[in-house]
C-alpha positions in Angstrom: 0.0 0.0 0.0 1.2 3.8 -0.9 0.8 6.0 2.2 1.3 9.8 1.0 1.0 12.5 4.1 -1.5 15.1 2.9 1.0 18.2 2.9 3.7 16.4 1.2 1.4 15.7 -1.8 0.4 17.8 -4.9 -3.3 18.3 -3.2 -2.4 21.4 -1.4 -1.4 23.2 -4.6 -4.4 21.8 -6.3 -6.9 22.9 -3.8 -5.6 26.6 -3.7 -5.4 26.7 -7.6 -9.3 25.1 -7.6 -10.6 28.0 -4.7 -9.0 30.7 -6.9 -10.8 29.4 -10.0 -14.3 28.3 -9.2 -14.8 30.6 -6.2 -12.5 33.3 -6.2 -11.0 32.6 -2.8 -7.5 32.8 -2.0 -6.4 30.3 0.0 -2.4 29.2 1.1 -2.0 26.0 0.2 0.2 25.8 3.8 -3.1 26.0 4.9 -4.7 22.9 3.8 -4.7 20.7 7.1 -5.9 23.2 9.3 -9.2 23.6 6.4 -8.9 19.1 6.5 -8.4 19.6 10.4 -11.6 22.0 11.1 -13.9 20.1 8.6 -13.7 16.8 10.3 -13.7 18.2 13.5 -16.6 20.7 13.1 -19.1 17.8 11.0 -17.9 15.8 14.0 -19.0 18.0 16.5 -22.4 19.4 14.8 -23.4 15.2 13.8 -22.7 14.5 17.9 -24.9 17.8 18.9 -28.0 16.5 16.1 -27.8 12.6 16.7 -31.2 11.2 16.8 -32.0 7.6 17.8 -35.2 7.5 15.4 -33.1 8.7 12.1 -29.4 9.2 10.2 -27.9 12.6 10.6 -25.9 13.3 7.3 -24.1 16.0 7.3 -22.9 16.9 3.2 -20.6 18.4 1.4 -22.3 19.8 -2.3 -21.3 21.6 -4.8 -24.0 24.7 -6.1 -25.2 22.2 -9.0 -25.7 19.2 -6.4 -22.7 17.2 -7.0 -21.8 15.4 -4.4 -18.2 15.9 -2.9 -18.9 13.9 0.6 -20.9 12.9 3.5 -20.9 11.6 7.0 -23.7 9.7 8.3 -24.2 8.9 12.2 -27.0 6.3 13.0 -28.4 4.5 16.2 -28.2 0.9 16.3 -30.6 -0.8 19.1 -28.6 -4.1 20.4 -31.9 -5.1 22.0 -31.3 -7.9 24.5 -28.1 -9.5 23.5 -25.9 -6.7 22.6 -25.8 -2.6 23.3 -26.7 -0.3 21.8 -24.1 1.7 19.9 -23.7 4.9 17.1 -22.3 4.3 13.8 -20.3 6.9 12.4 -19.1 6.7 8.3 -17.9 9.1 6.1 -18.2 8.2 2.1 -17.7 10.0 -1.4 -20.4 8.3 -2.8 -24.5 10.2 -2.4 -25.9 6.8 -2.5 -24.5 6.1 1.2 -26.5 8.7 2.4 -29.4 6.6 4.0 -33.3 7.8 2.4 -34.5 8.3 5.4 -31.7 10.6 7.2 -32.3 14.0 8.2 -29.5 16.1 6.0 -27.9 18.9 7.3 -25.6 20.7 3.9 -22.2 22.3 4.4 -24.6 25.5 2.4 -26.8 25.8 5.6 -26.1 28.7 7.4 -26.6 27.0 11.1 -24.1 24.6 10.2 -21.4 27.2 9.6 -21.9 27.6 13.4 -19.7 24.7 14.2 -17.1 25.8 11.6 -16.3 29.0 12.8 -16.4 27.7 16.6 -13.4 25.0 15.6 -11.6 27.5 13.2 -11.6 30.2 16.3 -10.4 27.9 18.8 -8.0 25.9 17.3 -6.4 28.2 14.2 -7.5 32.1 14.9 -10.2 32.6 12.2 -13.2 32.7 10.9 -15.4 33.0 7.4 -18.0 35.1 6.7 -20.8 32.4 5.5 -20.6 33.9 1.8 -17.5 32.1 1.2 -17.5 29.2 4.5 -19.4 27.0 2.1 -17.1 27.1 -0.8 -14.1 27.0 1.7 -14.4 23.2 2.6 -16.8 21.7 -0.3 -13.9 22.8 -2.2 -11.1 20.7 -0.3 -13.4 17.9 -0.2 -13.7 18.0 -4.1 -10.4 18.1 -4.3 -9.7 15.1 -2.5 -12.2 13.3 -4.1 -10.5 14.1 -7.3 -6.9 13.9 -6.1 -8.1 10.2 -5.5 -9.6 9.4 -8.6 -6.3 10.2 -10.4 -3.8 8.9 -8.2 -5.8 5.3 -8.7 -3.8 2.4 -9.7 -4.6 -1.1 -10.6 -3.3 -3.5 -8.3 -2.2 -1.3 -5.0 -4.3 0.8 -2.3 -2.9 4.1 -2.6 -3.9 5.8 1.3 -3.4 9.9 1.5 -3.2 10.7 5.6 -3.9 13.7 7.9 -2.1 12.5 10.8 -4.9 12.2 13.9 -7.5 13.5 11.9 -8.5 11.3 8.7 -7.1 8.4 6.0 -8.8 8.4 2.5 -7.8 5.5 0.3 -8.7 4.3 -3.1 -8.5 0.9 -5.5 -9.2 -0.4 -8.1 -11.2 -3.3 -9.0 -11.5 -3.9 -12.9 -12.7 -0.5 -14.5 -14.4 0.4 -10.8 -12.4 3.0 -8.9 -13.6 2.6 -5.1 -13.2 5.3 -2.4 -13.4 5.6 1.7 -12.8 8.1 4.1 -12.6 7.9 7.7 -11.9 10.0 10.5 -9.1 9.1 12.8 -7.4 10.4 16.1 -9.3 11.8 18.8 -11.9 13.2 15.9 -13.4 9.4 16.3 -14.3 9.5 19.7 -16.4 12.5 19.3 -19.3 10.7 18.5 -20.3 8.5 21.5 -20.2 5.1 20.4 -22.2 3.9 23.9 -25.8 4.5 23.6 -26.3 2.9 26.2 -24.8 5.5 28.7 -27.6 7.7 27.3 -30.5 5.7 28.5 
């Protein structure tokens, strides 16, 4: 398997030449894990605040014509009798993850941006003004979506890595290119994976 850290790949100087074109942002590419950093964290954070044990949450990630960059779904599981309860917690690239049923929350909803700004302020020093937060981080999540599509190759996982706070991979599998995501670190544990402490 190929393991490529995040900032020592060409997807830094992708995603700042991608927010210049298509939303006239400007945006460092030495900036690039702290925007990674503060989306996990914050869709964390807002998914953990919204759970519901009757339906999904999604929380996603859309560009202005509905294409679908990513999505994180949490959902209750009842372990009845013989088990406990627990939360699932997935991220995907692909919209048909995103349960029928769930409750969506979009990166374009302003109540969202909420969570955004709170993680940017504490942990970086900043904030966006909701006219451009959107565009900010569908943006980086586009790009790693596409970053992945063309760094596919037949025959070997190739894994791109934010230290603590995600691992995206991709393979191949005949003409099929097939993508994950998933958080990692303490971003995790942020969703409670014991229901049962809730009862």
């Amino acid at each position: 398997m190929a393991v490529k850290k995040l900032m020592e790949t060409t997807l830094p100087e992708i995603y700042q030449r991608v927010a210049d074109e298509e939303a006239n942002q400007i945006i460092d590419a030495s900036r690039t894990s702290m925007i990674a950093d503060v989306a996990f964290t914050a869709v964390s954070n807002c998914l953990s605040a919204m759970k519901l044990k009757e339906k999904p949450i999604a929380f996603v990630f859309e560009e202005l014509n509905g294409q679908f960059n990513a999505g994180a779904v949490v959902k209750f599981h009842d372990g009845g009798n013989d088990a406990g309860d627990n939360w699932s917690y997935v991220w995907t690239f692909n919209k048909e993850d995103i349960p029928e049923d769930a409750k969506v929350i979009k990166m374009s909803d302003n109540p969202a941006h909420q969570y955004f700004n709170a993680v940017s302020g504490q942990k970086y020093h900043y904030s966006l003004k909701d006219f451009c937060i959107t565009d900010t981080y569908t943006k980086f999540f586009k790009v790693l979506s596409s970053w992945l599509d063309e760094n596919a190759t037949p025959g070997e996982t190739t894994s791109i890595v934010l230290d603590g706070v995600f691992e995206a991979r991709v393979d191949v599998d005949g003409e099929e290119i097939i993508k994950s995501i998933e958080p990692s670190g303490e971003i995790k544990t942020l969703i409670k994976n014991d229901a049962a402490i809730e009862k």
